[in-house]
Residue frames relative to the residue before (quaternion, step in Angstrom):
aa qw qx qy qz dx dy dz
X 1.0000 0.0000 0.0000 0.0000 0.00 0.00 0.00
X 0.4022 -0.7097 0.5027 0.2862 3.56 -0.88 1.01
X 0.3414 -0.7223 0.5646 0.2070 3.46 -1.01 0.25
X 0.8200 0.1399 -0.1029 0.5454 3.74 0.43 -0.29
X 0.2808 -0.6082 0.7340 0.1118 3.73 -1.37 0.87
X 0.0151 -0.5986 0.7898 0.1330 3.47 -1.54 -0.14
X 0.4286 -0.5972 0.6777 -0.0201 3.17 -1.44 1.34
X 0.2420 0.7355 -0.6174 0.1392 3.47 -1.44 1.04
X 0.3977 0.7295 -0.4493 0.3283 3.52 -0.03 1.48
X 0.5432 -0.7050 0.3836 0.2464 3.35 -1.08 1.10
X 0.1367 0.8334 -0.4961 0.2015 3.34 1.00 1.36
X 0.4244 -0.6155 0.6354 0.1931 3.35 0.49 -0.99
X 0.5311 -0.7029 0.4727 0.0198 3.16 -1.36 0.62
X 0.6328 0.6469 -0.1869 0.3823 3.12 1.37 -1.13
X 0.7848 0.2582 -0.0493 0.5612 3.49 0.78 -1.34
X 0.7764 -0.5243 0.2677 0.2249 3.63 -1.48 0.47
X 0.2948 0.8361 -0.3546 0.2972 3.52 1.78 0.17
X 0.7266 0.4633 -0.2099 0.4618 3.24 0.50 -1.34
X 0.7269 0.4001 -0.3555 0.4302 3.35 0.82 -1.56
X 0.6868 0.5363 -0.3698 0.3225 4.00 0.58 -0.53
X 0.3992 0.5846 -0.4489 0.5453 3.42 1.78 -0.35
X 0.7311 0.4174 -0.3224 0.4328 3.87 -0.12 -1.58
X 0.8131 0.3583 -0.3781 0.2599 3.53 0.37 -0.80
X 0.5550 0.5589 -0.4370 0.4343 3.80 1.39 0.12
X 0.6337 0.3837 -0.3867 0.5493 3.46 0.95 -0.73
X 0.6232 0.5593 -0.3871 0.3858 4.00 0.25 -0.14
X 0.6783 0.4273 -0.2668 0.5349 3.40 1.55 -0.86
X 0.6010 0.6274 -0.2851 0.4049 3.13 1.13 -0.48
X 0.7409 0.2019 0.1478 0.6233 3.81 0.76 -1.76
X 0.0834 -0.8665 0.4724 -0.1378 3.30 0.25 1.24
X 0.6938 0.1333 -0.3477 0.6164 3.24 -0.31 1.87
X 0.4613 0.6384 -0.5717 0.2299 4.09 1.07 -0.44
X 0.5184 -0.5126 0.6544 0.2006 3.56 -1.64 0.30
X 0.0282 -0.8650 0.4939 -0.0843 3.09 -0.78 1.14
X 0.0265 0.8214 -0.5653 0.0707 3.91 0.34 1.48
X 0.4622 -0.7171 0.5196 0.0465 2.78 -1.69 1.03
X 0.3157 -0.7263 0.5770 0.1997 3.52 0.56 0.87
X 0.6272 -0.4572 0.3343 0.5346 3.50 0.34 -1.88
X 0.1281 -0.7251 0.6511 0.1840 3.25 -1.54 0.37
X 0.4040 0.7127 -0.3457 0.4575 3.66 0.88 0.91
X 0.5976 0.4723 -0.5753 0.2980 3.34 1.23 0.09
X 0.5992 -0.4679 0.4227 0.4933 3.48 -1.77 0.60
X 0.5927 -0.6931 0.3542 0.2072 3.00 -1.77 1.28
X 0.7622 0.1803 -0.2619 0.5638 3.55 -1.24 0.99
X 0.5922 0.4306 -0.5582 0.3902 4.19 0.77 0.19
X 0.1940 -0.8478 0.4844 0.0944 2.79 -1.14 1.31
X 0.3658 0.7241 -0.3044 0.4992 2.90 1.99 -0.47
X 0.5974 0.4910 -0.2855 0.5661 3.87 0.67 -0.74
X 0.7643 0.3844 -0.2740 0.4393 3.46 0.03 -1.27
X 0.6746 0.4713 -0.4055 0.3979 3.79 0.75 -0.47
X 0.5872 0.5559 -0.4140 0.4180 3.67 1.46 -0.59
X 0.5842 0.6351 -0.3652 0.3493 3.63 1.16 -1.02
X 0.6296 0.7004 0.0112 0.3360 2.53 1.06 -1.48
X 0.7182 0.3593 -0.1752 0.5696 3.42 0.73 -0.94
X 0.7174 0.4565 -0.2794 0.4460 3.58 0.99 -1.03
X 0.6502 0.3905 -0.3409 0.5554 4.04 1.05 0.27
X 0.8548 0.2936 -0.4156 0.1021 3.19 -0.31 -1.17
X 0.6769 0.4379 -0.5013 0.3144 3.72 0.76 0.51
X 0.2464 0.7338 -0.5408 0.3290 3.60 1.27 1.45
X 0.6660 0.5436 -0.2284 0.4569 3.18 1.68 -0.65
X 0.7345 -0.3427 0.3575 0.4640 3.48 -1.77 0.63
X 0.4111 -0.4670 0.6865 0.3763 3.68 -1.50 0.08
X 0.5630 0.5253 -0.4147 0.4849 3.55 -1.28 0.78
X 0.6154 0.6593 -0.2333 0.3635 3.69 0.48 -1.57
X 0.3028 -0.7561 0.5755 0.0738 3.53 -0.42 1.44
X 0.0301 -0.7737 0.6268 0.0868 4.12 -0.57 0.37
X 0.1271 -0.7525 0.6461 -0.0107 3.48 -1.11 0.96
X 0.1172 -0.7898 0.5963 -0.0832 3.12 -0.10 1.76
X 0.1483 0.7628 -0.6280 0.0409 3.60 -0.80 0.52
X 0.3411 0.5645 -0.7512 0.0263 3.53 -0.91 0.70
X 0.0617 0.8995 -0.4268 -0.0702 3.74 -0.27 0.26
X 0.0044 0.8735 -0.4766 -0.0988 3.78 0.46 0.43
X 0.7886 0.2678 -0.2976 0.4668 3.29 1.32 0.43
X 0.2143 -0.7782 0.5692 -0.1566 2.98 1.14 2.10
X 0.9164 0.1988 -0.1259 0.3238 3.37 -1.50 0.63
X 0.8168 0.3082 -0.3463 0.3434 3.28 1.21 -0.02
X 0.7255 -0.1973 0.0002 0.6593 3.76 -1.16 0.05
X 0.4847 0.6057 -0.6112 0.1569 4.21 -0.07 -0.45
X 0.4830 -0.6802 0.4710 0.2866 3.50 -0.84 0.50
X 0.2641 -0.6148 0.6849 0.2883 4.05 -1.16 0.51
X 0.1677 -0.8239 0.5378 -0.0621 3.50 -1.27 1.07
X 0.1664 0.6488 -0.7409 -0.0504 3.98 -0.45 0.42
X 0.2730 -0.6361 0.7193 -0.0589 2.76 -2.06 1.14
X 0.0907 -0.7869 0.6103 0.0117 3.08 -1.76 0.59
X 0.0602 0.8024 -0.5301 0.2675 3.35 -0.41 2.03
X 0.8197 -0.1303 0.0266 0.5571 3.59 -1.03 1.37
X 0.7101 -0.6213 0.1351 0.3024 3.46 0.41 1.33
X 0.4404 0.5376 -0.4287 0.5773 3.25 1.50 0.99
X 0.2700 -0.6768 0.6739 0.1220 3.43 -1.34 0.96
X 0.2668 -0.7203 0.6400 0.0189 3.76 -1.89 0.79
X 0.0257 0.7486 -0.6542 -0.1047 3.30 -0.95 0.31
X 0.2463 0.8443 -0.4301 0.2036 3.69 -0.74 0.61
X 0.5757 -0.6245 0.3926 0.3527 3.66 -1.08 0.62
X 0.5217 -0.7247 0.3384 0.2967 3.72 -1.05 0.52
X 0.5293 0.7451 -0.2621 0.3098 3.15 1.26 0.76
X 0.7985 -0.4732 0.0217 0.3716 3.33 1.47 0.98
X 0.3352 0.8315 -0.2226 0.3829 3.03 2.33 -0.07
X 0.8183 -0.0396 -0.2105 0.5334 3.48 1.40 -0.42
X 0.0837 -0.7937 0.5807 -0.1608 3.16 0.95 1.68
X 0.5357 0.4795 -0.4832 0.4996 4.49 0.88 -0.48
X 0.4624 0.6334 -0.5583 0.2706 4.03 0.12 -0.07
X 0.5839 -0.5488 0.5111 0.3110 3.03 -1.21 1.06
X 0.4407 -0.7349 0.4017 0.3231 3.69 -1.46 0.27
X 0.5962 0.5246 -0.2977 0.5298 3.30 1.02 0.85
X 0.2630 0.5199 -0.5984 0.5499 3.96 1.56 0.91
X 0.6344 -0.5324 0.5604 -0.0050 2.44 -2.54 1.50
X 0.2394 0.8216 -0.5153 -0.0451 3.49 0.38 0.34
X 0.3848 -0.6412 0.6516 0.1269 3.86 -1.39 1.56
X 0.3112 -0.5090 0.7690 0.2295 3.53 -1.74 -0.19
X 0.3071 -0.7058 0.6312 0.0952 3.73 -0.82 1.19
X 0.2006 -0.7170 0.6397 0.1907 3.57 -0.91 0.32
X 0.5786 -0.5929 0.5286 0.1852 3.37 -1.69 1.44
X 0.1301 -0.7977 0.4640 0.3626 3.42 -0.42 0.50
X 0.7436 -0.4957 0.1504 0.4227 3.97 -1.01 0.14
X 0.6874 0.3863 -0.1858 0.5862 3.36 1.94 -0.61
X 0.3478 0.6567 -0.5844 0.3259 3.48 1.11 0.41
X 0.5251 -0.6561 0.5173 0.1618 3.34 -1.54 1.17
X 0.4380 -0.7843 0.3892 0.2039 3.54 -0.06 1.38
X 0.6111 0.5332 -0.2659 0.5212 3.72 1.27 -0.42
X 0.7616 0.3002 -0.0342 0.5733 3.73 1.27 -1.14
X 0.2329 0.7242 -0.6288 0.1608 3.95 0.13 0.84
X 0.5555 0.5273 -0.4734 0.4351 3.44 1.11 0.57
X 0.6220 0.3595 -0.3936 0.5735 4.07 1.10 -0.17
X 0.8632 0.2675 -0.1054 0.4150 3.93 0.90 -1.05
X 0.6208 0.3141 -0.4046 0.5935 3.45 0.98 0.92
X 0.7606 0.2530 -0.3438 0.4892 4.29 0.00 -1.69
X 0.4329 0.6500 -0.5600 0.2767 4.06 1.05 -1.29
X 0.8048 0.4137 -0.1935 0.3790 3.68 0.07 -2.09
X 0.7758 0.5250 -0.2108 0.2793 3.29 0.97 -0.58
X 0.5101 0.6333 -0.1789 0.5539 3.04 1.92 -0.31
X 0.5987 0.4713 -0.2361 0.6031 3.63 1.76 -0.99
X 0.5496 0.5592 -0.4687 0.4068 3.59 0.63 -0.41
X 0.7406 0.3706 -0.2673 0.4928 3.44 0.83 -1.73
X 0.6249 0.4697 -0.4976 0.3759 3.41 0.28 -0.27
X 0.5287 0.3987 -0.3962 0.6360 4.03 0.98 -0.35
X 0.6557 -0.5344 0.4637 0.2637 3.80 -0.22 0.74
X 0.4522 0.6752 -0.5264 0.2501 3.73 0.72 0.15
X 0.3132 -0.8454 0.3550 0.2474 3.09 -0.85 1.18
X 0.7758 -0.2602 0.2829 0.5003 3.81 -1.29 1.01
X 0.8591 0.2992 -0.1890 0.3698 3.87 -0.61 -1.12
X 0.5257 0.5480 -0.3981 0.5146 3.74 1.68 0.18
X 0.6576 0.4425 -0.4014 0.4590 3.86 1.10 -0.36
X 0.8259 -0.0791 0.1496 0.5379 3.72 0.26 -0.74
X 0.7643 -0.3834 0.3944 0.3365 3.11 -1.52 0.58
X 0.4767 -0.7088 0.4538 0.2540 3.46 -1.29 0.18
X 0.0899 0.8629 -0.4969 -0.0192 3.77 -0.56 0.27
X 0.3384 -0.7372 0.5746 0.1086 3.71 -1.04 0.89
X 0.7637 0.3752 -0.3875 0.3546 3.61 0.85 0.31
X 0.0328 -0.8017 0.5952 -0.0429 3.73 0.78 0.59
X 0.4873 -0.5747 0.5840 0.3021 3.72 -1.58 0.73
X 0.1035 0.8244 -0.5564 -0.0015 2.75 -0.65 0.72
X 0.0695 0.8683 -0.4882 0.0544 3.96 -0.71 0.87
X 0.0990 -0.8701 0.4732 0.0964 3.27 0.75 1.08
X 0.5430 -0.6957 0.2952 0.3662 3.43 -1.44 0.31
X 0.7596 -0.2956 0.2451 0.5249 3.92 -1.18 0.77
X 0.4208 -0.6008 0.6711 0.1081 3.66 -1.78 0.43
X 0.3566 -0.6389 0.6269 0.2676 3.13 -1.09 0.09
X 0.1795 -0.8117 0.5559 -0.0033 3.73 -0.99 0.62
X 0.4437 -0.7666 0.4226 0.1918 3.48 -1.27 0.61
X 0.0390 -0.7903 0.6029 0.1024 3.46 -0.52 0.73
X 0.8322 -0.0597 0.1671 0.5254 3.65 -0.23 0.78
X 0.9603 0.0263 0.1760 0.2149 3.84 0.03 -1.12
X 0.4852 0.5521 0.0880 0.6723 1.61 1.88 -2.33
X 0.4658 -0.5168 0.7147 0.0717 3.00 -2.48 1.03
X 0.3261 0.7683 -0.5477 -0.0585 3.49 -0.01 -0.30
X 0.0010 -0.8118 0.5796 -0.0712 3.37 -0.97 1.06
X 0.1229 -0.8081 0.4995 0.2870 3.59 -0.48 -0.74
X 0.8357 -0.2686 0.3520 0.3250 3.02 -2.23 0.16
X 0.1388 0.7231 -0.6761 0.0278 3.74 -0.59 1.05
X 0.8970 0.0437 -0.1320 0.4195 3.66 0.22 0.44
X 0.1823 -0.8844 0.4206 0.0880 3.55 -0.82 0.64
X 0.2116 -0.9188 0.2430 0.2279 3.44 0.39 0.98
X 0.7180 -0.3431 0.0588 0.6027 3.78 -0.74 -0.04
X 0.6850 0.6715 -0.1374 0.2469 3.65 1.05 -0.92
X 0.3130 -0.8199 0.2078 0.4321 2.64 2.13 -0.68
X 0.2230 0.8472 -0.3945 0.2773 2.90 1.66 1.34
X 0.3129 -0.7965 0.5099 0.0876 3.43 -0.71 0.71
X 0.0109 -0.7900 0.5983 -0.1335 3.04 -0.39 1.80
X 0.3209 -0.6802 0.6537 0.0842 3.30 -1.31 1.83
X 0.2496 -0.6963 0.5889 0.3257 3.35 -1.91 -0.22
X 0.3046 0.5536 -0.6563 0.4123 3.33 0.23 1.64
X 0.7015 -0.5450 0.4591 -0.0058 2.65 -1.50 1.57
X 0.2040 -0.7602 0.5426 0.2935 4.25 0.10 0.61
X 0.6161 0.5309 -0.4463 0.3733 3.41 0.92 -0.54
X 0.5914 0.6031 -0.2296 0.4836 3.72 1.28 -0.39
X 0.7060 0.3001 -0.3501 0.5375 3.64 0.69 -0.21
X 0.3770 -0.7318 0.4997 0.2696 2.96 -1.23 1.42
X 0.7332 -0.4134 0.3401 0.4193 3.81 -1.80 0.38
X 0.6729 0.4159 -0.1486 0.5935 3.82 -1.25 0.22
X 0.7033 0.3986 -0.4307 0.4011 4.19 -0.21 -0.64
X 0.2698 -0.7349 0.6019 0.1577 3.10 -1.10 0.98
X 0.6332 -0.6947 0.3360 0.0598 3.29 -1.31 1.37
X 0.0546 -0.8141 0.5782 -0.0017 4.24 0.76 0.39
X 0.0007 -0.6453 0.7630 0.0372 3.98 -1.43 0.95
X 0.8621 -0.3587 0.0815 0.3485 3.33 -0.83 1.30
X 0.7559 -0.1826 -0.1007 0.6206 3.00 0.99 2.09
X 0.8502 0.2980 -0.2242 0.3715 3.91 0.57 -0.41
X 0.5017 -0.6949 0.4527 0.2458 3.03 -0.97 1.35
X 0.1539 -0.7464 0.6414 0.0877 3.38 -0.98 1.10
X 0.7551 -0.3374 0.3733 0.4202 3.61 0.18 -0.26
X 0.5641 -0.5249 0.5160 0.3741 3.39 -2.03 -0.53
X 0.5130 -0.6289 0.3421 0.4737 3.41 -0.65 0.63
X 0.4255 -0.6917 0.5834 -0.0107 3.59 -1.32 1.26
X 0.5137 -0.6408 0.4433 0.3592 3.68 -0.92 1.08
X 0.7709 -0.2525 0.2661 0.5208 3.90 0.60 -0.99
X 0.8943 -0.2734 0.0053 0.3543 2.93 -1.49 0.68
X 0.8142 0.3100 -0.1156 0.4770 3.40 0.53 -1.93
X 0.3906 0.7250 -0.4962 0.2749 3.58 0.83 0.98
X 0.5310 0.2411 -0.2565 0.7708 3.46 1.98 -0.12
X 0.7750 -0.2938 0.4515 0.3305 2.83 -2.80 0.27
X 0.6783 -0.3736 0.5612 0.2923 3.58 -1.93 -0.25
X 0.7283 0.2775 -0.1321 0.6125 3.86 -0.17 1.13
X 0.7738 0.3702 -0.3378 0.3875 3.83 0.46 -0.85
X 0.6911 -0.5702 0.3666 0.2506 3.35 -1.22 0.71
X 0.0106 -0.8071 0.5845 -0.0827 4.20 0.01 0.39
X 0.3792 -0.6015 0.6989 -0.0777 3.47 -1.50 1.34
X 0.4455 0.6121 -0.6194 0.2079 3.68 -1.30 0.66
X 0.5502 -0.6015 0.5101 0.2742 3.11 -1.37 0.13
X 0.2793 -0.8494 0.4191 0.1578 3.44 -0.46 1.43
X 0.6644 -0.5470 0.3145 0.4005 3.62 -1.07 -0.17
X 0.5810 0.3808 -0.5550 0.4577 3.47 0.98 1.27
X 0.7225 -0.4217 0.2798 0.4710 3.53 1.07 0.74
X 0.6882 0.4825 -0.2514 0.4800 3.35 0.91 -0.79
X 0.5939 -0.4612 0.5654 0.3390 3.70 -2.34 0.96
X 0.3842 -0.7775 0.4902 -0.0868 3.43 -1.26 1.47
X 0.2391 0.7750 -0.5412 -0.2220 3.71 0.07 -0.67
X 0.0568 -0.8419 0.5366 0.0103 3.17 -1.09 0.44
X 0.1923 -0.7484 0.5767 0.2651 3.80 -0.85 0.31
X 0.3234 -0.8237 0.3329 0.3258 3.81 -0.89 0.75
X 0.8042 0.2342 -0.1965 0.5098 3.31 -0.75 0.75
X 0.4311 0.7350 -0.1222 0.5089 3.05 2.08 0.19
X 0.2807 -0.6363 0.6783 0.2370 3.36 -2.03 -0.45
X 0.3385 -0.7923 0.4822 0.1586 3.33 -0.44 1.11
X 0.5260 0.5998 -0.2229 0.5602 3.61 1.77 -0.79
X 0.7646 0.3141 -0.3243 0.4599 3.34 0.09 -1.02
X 0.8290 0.1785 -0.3972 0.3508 3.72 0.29 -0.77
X 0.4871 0.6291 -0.4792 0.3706 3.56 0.71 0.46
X 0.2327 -0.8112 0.4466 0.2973 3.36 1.31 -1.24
X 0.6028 0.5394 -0.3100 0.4996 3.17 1.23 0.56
X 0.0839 -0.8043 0.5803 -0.0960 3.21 -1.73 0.65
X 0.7328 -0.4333 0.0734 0.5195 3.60 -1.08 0.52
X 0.7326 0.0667 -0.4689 0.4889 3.42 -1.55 1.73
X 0.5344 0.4405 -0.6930 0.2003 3.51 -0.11 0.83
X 0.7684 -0.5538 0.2880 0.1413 3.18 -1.31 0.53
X 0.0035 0.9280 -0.3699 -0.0437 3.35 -0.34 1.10
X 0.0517 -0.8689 0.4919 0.0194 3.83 0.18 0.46
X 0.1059 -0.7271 0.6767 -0.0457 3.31 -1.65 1.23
């Protein structure tokens, strides 16, 4: 039996979602740990939630059930889905959210039950389904199997001659700017450019520049960052996820 779930969905905080999610899987799995990854991602971006997403859930024990939910196409023909990859189990809409899965996860089709609330298949479809796996039920007892899952992972980074060029795939609360290029991938000395402006060489962390001045480094998902200190890199750049980034 798993002991902890982690919870990610662009619920919010404000209204009674979350707490009705925690309280089926609590009634259900009695004593499980529940962790909020987040409920802050902007609503219906799944593209966001899959970066969060990919960059945590193998911080956790093997075992660890994840309930991913952003879904903006609640209620229709999309499929509900729990998976099983490198000893971590998933529950989630079919709509590209856990496109990072290795290529060798188990992926079921969940079935809707008849009184499930067509607006809410996160409390009355992933909620119950997540408590099963956490009781130890095994993957092929929730839903049929299936080998074609949506799947849309996020953008590469490509070569142009020298140059890295990738781009903005996520922007955090801070208005950090987070590329997918690889720090191990930008050579020393190159000087970093977000959709046209030079930002510098890549920098160890924040308080290597003044208050206000733009700053380059390689953040703690591995990946070239931009950032402004004490700042928004977004706002005074004016830019956001897909602008261009080059090393």
């Amino acid at each position: 039996m798993a002991t902890l779930i982690t919870l990610l969905t662009d619920f919010g905080v404000a209204d009674s979602y979350v707490g009705e999610v925690k309280g089926v899987l609590l009634s259900q799995v009695h004593g499980v740990a529940l962790v909020d990854i987040s409920h802050q991602v902007p609503p219906g971006d799944v593209r966001a939630g899959q970066y969060i997403l990919s960059r945590t859930w193998h911080r956790f024990p093997q075992g660890a059930v994840h309930f991913a939910v952003i879904d903006p196409g609640v209620g229709t023909a999309r499929r509900a889905l729990a998976v099983q990859a490198a000893g971590h189990f998933f529950v989630a809409p079919d709509n590209g959210l856990l496109s990072f899965l290795p290529a060798d996860a188990h992926w079921v089709a969940l079935p809707v039950p008849a009184g499930a609330s067509p607006t809410f298949h996160a409390r009355d479809v992933f909620a119950p389904a997540a408590g099963q796996l956490a009781l130890g039920a095994a993957l092929a007892h929730l839903g049929h199997a299936i080998t074609d899952p949506y799947l849309s992972p996020l953008p590469s980074p490509r070569h142009d001659g020298a140059a890295v060029v990738g781009e903005v795939i996520y922007v955090d609360r801070f208005g950090t700017l987070v590329s997918n290029i690889p720090g191990d991938q930008v050579e020393p000395g190159v000087r970093i450019k977000v959709a046209g402006t030079e930002i510098g060489t890549l920098a160890r962390t924040f308080g290597d520049v003044g208050r206000g001045q733009l700053v380059t480094f390689v953040g703690s998902g591995g990946t070239v960052e931009i950032a402004v200190r004490d700042g928004s890199a977004a706002r005074l750049l004016g830019v956001g996820v897909g602008a261009e980034v080059r090393a």
